[in-house]
Structures are given as structure tokens and as C-alpha cells.
Backbone as a ProteinNet text record, in pm:
[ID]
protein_1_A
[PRIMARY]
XXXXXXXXXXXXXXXXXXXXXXXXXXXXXXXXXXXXXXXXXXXXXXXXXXXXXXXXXXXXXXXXXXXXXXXXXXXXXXXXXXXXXXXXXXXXXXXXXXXXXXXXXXXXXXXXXXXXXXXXXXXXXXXXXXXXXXXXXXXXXXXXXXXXXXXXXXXXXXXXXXXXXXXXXXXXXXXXXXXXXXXXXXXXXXXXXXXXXXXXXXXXXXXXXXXXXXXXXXXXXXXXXXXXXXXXXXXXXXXXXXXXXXXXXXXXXXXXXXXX
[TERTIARY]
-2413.3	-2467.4	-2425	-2345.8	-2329.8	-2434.6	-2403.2	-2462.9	-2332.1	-2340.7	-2198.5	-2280.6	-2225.9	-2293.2	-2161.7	-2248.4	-2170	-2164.8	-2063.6	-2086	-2049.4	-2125.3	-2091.8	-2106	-2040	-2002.5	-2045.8	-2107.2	-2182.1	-2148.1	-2153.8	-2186.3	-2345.2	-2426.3	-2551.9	-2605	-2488.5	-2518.4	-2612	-2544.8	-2558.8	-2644.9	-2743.7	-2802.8	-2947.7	-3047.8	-3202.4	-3253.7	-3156.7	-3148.5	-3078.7	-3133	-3068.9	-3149.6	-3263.5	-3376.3	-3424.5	-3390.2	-3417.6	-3540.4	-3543.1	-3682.8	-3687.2	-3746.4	-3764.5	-3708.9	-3744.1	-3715.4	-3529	-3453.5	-3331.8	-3214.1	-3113.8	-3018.4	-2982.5	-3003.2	-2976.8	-2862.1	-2814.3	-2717.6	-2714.4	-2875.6	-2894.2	-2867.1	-2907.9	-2886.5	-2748.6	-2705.9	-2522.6	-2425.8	-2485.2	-2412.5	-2482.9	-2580.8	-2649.4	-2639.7	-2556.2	-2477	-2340.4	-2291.2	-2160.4	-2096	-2237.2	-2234.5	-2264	-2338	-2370.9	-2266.1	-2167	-2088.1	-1931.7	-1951.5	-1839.9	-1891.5	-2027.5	-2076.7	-2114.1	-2153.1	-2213.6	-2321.1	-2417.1	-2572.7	-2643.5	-2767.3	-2819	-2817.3	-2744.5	-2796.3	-2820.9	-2950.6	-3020.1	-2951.5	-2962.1	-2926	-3065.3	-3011.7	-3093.5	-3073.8	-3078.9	-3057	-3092	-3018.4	-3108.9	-3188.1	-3116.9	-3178.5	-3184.7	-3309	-3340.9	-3326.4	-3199.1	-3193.9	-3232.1	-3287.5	-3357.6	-3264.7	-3294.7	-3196.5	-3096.9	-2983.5	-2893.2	-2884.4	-2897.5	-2835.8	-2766.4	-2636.8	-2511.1	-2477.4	-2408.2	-2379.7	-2221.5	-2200.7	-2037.1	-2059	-2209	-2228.1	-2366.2	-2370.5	-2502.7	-2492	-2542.7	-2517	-2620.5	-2571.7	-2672.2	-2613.6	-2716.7	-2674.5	-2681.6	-2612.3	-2686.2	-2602.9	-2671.6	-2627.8	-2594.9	-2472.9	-2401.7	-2324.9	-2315.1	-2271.1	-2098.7	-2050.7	-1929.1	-1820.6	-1720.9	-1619.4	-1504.1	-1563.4	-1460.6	-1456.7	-1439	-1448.9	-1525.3	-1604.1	-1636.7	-1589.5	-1469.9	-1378.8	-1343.8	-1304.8	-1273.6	-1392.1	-1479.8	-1586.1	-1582	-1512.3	-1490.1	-1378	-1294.5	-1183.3	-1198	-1313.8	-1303.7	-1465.4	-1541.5	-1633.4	-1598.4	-1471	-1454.1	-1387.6	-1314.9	-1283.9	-1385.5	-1504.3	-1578.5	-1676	-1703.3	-1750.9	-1752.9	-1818.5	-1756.1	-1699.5	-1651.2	-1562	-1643.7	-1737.9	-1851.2	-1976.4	-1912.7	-1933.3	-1843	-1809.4	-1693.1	-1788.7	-1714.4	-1779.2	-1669.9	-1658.2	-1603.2	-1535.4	-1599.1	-1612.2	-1700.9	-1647.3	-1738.3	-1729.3	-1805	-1821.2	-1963.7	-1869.9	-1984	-2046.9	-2175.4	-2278.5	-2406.3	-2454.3	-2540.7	-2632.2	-2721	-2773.3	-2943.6	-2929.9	-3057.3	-3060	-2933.4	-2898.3	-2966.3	-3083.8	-3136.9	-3087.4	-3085.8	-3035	-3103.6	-3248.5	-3378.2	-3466.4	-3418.9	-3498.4	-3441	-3338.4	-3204.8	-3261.2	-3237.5	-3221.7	-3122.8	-3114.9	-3015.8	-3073.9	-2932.2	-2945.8	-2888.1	-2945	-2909.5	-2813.4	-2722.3	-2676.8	-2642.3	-2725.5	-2726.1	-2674.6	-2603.3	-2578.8	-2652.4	-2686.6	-2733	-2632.4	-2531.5	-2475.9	-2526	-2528.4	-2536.7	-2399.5	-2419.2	-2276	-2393.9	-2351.8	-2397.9	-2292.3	-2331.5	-2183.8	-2258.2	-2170.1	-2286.8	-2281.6	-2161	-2187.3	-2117.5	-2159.3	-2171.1	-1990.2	-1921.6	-1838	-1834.2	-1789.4	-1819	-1839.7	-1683.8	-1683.8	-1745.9	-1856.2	-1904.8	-2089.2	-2080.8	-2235.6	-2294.8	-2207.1	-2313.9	-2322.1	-2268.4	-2236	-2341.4	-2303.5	-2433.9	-2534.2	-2643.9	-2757.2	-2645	-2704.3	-2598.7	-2740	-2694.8	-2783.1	-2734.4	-2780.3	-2660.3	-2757.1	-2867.9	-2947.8	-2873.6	-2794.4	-2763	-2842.3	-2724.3	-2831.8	-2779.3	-2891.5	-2841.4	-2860.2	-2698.7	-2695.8	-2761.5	-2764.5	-2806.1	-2944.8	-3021.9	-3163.2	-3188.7	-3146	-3135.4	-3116.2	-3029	-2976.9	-3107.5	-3146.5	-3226.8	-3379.6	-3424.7	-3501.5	-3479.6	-3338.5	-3390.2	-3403.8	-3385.4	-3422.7	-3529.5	-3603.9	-3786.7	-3774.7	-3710.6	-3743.4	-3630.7	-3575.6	-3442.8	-3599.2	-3560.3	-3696.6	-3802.2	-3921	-3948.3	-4110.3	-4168.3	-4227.2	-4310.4	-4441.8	-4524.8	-4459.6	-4326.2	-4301.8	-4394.2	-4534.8	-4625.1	-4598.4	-4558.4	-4527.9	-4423.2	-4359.3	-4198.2	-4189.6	-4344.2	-4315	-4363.5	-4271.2	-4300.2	-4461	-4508.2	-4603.2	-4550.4	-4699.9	-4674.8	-4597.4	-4584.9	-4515	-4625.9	-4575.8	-4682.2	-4599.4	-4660.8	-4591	-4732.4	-4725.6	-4832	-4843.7	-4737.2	-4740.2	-4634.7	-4639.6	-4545.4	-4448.8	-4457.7	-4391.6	-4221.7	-4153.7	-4009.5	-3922.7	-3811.7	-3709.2	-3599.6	-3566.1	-3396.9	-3330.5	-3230.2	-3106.6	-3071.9	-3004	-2933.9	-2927.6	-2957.3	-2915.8	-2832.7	-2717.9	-2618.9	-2592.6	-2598.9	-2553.3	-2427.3	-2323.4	-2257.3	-2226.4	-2095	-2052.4	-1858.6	-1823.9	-1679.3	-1695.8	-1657.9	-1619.8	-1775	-1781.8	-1918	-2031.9	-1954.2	-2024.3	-2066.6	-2200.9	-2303.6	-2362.9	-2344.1	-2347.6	-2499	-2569.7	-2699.4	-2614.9	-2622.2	-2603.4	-2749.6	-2800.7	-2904.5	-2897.6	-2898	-2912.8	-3023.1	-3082.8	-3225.5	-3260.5	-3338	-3359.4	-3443.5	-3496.5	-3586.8	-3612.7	-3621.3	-3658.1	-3807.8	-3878.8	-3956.2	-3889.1	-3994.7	-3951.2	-3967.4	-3843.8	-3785.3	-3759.5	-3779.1	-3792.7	-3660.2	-3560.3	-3445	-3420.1	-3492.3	-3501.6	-3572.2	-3678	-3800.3	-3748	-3698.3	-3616.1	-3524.5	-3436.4	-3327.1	-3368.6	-3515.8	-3568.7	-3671	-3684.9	-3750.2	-3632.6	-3545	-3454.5	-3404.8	-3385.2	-3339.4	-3377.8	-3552.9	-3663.3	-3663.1	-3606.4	-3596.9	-3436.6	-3352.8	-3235.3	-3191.2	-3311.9	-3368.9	-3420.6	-3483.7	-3543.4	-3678.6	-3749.9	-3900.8	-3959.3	-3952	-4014.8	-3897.5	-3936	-3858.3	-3870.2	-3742.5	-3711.1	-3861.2	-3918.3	-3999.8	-4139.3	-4141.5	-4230.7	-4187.5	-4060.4	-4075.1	-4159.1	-4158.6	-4292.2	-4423.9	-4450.9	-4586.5	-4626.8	-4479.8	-4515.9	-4491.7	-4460.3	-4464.9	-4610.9	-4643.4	-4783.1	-4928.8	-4875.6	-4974.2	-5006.8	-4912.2	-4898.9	-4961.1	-4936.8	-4948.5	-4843.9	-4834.4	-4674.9	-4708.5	-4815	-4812.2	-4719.8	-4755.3	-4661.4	-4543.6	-4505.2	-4336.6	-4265.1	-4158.7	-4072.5	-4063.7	-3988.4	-3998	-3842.2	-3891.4	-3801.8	-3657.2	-3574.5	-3431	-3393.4	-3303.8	-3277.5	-3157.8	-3158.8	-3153.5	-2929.9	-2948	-2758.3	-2703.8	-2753.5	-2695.9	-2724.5	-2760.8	-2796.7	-2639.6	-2613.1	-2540.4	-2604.7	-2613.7	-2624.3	-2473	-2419.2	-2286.9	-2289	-2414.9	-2355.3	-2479	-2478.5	-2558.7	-2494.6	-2543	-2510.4	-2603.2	-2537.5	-2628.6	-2647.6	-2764.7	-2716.2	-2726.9	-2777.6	-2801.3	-2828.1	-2790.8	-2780	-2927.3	-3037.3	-3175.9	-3242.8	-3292	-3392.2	-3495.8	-3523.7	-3653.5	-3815.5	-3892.8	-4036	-4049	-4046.6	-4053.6	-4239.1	-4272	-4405.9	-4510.9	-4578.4	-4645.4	-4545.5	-4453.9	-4367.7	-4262.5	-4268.9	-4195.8	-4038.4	-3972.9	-3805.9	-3760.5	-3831.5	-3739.4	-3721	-3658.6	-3622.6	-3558.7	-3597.8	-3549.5	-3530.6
-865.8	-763.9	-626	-545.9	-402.7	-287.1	-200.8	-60.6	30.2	45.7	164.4	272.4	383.5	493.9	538.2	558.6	610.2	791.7	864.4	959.9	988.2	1060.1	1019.1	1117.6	1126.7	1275.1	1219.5	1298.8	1215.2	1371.9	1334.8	1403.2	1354.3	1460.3	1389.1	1412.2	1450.8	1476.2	1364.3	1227.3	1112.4	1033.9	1050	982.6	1020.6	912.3	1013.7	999.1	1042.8	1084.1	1032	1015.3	953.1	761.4	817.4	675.1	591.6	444	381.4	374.2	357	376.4	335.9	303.2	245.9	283.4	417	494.4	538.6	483.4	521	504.5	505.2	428.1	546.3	526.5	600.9	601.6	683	693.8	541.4	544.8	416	320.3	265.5	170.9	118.9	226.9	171.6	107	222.1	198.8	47.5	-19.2	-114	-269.9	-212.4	-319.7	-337.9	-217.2	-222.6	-299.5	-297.7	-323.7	-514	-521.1	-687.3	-752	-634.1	-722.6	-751	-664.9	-656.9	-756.7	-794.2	-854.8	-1011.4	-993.9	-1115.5	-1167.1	-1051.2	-1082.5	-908.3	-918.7	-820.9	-720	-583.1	-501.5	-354.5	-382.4	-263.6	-153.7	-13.4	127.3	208.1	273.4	411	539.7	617.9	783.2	854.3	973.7	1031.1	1175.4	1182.2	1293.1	1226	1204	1163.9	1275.6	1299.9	1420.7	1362.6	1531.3	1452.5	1473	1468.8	1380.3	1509.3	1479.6	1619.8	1681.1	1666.7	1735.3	1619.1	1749.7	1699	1670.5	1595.4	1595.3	1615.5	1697.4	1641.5	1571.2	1565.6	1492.4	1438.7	1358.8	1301.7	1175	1129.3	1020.7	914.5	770.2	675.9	526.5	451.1	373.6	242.4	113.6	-35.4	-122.7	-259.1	-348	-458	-496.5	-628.1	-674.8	-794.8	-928	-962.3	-850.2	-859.7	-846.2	-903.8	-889.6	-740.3	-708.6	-601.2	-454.6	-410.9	-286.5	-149.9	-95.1	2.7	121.4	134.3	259.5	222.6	66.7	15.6	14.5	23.4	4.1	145.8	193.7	329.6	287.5	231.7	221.1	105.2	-34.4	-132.2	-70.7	0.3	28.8	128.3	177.8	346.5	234.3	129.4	72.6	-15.4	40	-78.5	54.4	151.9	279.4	361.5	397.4	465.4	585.8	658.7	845.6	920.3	900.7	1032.8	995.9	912.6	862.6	839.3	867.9	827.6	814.6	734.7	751	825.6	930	1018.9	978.3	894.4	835.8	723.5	626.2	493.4	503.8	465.8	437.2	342.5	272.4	215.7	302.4	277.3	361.1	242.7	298.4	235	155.3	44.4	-47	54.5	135	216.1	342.3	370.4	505.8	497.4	606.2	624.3	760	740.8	888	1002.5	935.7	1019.9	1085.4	1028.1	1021.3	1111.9	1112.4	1208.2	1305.6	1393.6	1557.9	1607.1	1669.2	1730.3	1853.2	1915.9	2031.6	2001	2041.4	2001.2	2139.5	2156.2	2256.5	2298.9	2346.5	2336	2458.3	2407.8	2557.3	2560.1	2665.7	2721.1	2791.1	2769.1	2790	2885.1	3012.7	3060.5	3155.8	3126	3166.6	3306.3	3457.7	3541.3	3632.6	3645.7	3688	3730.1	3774.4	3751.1	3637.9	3549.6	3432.4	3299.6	3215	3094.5	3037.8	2939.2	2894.5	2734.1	2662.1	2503	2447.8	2474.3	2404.6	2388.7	2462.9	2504.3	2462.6	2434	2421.9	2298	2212.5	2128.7	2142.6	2223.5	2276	2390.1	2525.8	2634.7	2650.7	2719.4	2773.6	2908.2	2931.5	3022.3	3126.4	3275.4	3365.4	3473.1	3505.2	3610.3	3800.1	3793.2	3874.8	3954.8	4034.2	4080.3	4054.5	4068.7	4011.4	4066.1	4164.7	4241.6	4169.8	4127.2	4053.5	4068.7	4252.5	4308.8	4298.2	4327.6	4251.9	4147.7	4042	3900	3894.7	3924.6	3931.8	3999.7	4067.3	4171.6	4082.5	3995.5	3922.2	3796.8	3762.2	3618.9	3621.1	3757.2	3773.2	3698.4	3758.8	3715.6	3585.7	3514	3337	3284.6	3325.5	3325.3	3305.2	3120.1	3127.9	3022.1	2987.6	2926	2959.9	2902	2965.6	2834.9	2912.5	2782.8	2841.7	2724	2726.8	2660.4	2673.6	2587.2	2669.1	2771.7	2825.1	2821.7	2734.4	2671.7	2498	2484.8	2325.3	2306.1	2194.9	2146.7	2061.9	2037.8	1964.6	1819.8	1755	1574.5	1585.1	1648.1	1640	1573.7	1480.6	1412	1427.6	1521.4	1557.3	1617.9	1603.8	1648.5	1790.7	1844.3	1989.5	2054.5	2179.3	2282.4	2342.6	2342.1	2399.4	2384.5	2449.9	2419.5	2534.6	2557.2	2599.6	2587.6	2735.7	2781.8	2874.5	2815.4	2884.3	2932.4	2963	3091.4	3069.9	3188.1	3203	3341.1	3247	3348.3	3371.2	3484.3	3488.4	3571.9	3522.6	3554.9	3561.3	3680.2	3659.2	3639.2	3558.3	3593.4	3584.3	3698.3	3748.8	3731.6	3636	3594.8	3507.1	3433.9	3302	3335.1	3339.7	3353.4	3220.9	3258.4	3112.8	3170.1	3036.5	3110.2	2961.6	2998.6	2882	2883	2758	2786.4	2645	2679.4	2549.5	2589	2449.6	2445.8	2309.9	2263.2	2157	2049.6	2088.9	2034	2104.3	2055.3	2072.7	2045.9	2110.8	2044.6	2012.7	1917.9	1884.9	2011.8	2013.5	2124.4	2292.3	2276.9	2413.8	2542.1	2411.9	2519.8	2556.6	2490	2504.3	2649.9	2604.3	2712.2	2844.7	2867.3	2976.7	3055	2960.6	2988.8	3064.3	2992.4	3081.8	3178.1	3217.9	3341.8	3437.5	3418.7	3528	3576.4	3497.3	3519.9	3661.3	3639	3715.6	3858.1	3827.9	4018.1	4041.9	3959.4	4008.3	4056.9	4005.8	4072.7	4209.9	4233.9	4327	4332.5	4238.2	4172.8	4213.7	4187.5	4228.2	4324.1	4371.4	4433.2	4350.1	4332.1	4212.2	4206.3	4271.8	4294.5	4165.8	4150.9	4055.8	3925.1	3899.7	3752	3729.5	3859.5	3823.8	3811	3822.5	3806.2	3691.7	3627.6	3462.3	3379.2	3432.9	3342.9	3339.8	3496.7	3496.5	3427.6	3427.3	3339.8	3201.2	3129.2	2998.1	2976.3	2942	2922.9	2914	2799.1	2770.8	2900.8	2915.3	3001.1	3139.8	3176.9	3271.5	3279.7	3188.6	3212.8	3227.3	3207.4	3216.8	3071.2	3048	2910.6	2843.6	2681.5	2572	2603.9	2655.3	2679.4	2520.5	2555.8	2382.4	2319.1	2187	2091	2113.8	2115.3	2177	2252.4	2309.4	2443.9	2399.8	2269.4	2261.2	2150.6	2164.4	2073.4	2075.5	1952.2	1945.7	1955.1	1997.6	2026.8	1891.6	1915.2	1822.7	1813.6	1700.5	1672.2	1694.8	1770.4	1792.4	1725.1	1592.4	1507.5	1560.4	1672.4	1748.4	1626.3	1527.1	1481.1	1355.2	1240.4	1085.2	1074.6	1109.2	1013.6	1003.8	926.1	949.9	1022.8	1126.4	1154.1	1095.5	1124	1017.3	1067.9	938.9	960.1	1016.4	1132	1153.6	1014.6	980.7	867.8	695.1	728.3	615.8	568.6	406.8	354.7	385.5	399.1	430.6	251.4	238.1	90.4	101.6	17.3	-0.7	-129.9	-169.3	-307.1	-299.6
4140.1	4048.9	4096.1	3984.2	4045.9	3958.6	3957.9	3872.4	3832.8	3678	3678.2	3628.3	3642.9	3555.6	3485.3	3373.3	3244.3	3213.2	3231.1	3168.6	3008.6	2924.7	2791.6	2711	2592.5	2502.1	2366.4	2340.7	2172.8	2031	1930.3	1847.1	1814.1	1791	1762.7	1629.1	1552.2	1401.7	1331.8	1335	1226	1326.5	1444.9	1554.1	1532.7	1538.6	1564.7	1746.7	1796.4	1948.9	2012	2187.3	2214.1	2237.9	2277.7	2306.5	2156.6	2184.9	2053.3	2043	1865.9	1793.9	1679.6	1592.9	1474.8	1363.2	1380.9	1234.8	1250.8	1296.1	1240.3	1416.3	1366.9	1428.6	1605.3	1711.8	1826	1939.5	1960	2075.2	2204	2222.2	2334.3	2275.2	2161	2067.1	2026.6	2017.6	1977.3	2082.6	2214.3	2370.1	2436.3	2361.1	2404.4	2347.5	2190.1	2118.1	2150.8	2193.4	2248.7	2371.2	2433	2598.5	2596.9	2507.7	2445.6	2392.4	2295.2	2272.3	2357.1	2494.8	2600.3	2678.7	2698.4	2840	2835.6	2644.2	2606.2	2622.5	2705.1	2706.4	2677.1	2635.4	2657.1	2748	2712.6	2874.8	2843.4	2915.4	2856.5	2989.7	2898.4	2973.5	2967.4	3108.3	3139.5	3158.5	3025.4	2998.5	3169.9	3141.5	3218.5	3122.1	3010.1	2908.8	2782.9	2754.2	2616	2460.4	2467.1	2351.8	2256.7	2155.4	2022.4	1951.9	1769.6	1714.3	1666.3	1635.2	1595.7	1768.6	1831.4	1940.4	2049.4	2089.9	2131.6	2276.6	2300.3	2475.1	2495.4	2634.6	2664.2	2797.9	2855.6	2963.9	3024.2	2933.6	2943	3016.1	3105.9	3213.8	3197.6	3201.2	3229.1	3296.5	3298.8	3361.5	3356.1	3379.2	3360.8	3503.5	3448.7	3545.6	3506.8	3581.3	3519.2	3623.2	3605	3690.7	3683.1	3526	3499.6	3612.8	3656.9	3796	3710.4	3606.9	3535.1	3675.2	3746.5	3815.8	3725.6	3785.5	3724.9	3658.9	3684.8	3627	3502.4	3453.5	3313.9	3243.1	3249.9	3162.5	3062.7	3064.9	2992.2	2922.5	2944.2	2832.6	2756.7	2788.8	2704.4	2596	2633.4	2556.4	2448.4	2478.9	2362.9	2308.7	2314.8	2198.7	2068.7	2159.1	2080.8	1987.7	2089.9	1992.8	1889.6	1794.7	1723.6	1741.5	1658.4	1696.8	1762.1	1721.3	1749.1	1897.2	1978.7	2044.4	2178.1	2317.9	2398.4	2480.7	2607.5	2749.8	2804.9	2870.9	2987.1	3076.7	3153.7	3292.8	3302.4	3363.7	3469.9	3586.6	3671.7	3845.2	3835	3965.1	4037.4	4111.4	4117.6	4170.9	4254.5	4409.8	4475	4375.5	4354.8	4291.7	4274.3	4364.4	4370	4345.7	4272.6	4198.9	4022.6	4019.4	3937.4	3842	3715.7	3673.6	3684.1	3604.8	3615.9	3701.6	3839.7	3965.2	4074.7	4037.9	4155.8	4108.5	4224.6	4218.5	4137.5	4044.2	3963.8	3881.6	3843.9	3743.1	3643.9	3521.2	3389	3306.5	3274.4	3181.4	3029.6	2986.5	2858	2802.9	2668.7	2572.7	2439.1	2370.4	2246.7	2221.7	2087	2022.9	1885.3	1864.8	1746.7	1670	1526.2	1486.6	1384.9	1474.4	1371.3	1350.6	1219	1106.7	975.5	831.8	758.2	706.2	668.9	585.6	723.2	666.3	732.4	762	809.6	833.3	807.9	735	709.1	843.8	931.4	1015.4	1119.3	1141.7	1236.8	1243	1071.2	1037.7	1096.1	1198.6	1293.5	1379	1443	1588.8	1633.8	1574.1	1590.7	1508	1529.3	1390.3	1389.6	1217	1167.9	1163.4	1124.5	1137.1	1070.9	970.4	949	983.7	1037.7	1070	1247.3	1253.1	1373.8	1485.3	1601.2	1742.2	1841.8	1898.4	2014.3	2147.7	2208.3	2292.1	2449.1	2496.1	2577.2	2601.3	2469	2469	2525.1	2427.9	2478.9	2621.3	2731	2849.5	2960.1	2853.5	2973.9	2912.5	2801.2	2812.4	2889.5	2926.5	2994.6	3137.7	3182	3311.1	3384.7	3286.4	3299.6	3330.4	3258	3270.4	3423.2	3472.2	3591.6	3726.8	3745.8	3874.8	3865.5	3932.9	3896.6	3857.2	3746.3	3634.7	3564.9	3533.5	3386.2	3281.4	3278.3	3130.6	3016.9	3003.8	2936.4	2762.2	2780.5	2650.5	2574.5	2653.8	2580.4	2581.6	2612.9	2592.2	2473.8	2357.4	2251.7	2253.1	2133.6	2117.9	2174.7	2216.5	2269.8	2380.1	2492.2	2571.4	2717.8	2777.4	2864.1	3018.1	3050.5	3166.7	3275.8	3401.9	3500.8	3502.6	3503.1	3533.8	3445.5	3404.9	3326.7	3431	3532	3598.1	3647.9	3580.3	3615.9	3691.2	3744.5	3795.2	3697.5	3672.2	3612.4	3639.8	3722.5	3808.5	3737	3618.4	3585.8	3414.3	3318.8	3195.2	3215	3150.6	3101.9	2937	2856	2716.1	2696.5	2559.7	2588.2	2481.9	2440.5	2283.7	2263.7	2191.2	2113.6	2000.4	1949.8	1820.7	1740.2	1661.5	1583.9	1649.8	1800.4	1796.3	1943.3	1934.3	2090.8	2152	2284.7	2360.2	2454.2	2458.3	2581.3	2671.7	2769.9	2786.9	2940.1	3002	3077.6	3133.5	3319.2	3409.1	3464.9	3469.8	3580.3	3651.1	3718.9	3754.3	3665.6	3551	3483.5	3407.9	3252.6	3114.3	3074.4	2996.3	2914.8	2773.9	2715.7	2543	2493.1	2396.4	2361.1	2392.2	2511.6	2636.9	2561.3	2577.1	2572.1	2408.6	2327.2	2187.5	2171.3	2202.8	2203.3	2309.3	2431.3	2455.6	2365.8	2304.3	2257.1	2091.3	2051.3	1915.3	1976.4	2105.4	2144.1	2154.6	2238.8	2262.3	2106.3	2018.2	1871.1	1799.8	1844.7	1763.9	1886.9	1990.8	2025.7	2014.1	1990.8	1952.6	1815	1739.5	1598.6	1593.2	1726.1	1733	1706.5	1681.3	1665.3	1763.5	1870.9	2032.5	2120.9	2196.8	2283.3	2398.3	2505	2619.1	2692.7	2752	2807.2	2699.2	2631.1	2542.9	2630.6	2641.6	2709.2	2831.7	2919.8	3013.4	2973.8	2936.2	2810.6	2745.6	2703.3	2674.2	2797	2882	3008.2	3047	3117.8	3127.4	2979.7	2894.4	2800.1	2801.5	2855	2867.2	2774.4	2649.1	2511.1	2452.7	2344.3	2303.2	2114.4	2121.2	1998.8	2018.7	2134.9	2222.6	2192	2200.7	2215.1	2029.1	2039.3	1876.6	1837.1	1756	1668	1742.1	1717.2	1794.9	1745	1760.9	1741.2	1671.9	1591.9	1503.2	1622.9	1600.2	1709	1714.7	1601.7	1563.3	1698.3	1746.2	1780.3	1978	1988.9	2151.8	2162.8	2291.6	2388.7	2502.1	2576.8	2662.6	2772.1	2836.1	2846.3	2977.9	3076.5	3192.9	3261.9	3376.6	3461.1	3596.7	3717.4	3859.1	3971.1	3999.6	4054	4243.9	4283.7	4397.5	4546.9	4529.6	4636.9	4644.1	4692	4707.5	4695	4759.3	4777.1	4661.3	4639.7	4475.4	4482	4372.7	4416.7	4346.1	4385.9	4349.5	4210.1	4117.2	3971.9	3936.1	3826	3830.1	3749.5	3833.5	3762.1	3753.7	3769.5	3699.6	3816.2	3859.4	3949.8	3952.3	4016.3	3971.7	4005	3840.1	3812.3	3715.2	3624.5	3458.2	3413	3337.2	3256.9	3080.4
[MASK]
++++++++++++++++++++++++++++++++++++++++++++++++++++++++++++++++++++++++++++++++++++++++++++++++++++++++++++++++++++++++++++++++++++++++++++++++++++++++++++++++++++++++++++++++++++++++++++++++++++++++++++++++++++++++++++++++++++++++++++++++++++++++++++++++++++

């Protein structure tokens, strides 16, 4: 029995995430029929980011286990044949049998994509939220200061989120512009549900000019999700990559680091 980990690039347009579920067809789901029909038995995978639905990865990592004598580096070229377009794996490796995705120490990097202009662009309308309301980027910059550290993000966590504590760490937001199309992009060690959504439609509303930068300390200190601006639409996120910093696992909250 080995372990490979998968790194993997999705469009998440036509997906309702990445974790399967009832109501409609998922990223895990496809990579899990794919993998059944390479292996010939059931084999279930383990995300390490459960994106929701419409949002994108170029490196979202997970993992399974199989008895197959195939080497781990091929498991990337016999599965993209079995995938659809909007779907690749990156990379395969074998990985220790006790390498967890969820459990490792890592930083996650994400981008928010907005295209402001006045009118919209076809090609682009799954990729960024479009805006055609100007956005002062300097604002934005000098609001995400505030959030750079570690912080109760309790006012950027989405509803239903079952987690022990609000408390996260984020190494660095950078925003940035070419021509029409602004990038936030933001690494940290840990997300809440929809954290970087809900950032990404706060900074919006003082780059509108709604609040002045100085307001984002204010919804930090509120710890209240009424606080903050509205969930940025799911279009406009990538997850770009996972930075796995260190071999040991770390202690999952509440939850054994096993999976079946």
C-alpha cells in the first residue's frame, strides 16, 4: 500500500465544490470516479481545501491510497486522460503513508480577481467579479494592513462554520492592478468559510469609498460578521497553491488525522 498526493487545477465553473454532496455533481466526485475507473475498486480522496462551488484552483492538493504497482509520478498522466478539460492533475508523488493534507502545517494562497472598467468583458465573466463602480487601490492597500497578523477573524467568518476558535494568521496581502483587472491576492496559515470572500467584499466597499481604510479595524475589533461588507461572488476566487512548511502532522481540531 502506498499514498500519492495529487496536485490539481480545476475550473470550478460547472462544479458545486470541491467535497461531494447530493445536490449536484463535485470536483471530489469526478477525481473519485476517475480513480475507480484506473484502479478498479473504490478509492476514496482527501482534499486539503474544500472550495465552494464556482471557485477555482491551480493548486489544490489531496490525497489517496492504493495497492496499484503504477509509481506515483504516473498517476497524473493516466488520470488527465480519464478527466475532463476543466479538470487536470499538476503533479503526483508518493508521499509518507502518514502524510495528511489537512493536518500539515501549511500556507494557503489565494487570489480575488476583480475586473473594474465600465462595461464587462465575455471572457473574463468566470474568472473575476466585474464592477464597473471605480476602486481606489491605495485605500484598499492601506485597509488590508489592518488584517496582516494574527487576529479574531470572527467577522469574516461565513455563517455554519464549526470551528473551535476564530482565530487565524495572514502573512501577507498584497493588491494589485493591470490595466482594468485587480488582483488581492492573500497567504495565511488558515482560512475560515468564506474569510477571503468576505475580505475581498470589504476591501471593495472602501475602495468605493463607503468607509475610509481605517473602518477595517473596526470590523476586526467587532467580531461580528454584520460588520464586515458582503461575500464577494465565488467567480472571482482561486485558490493559487498550497505550501506544505514542514514534514510532522499537526493535531487535527477535534478530529483524528485519519480518513476513509
Amino acid at each position: 500500500m502506498k499514498r500519492v498526493r495529487l496536485t490539481i487545477a480545476y475550473d470550478g465553473t460547472n462544479y458545486c465544490g470541491w467535497q461531494i454532496q447530493p445536490n449536484g455533481i463535485t470536483i471530489q466526485e469526478v477525481l473519485e470516479n476517475c480513480l475507480e475507473d484506473l484502479t478498479g475498486k473504490k478509492t476514496p480522496i482527501m482534499g486539503a481545501s474544500r472550495t465552494d462551488t464556482g471557485v477555482h484552483a491551480l493548486g489544490n492538493v489531496a490525497v489517496f491510497d492504493t495497492d496499484m504497482r503504477m509509481p506515483g509520478e504516473k498517476f497524473s498522466f493516466a488520470l488527465n486522460q480519464r478527466l475532463p478539460e476543466d479538470i487536470r492533475i499538476q503533479k503526483s508523488e508518493e508521499v509518507p503513508l502518514d502524510f495528511h493534507p489537512r493536518y500539515r502545517e501549511s500556507e494557503k494562497t489565494y487570489e480575488y480577481k476583480i475586473l473594474n472598467r465600465q462595461f464587462p468583458i465575455p471572457t473574463q465573466r468566470l474568472y473575476t467579479h466585474f464592477t464597473y463602480v471605480p476602486l481606489d487601490i491605495e485605500k484598499m492597500r492601506e485597509a488590508g494592513k489592518y488584517l496582516v497578523g494574527e487576529h479574531d477573524f470572527k467577522s469574516f467568518c461565513g455563517a455554519g462554520a464549526q470551528v473551535k476558535t476564530t482565530v487565524r494568521k495572514i502573512q501577507e496581502i498584497c493588491i494589485s492592478r493591470e490595466d482594468s483587472l485587480i488582483t488581492i491576492k492573500i497567504r495565511g496559515k488558515g482560512f475560515l468559510y468564506n474569510m477571503v470572500r468576505i475580505i475581498a467584499g470589504s476591501l471593495m466597499e472602501i475602495g468605493q469609498g463607503m468607509y475610509p481604510p481605517e473602518h477595517m479595524k473596526e470590523i476586526l475589533e467587532a467580531k461580528d460578521r454584520q460588520a464586515a461588507g458582503p461575500t464577494a461572488p465565488a467567480r472571482g476566487l482561486t485558490l493559487v497553491g498550497i505550501q506544505y512548511l514542514e514534514e510532522k502532522p499537526i493535531e487535527a481540531e477535534g478530529e483524528k488525522v485519519t480518513w476513509a
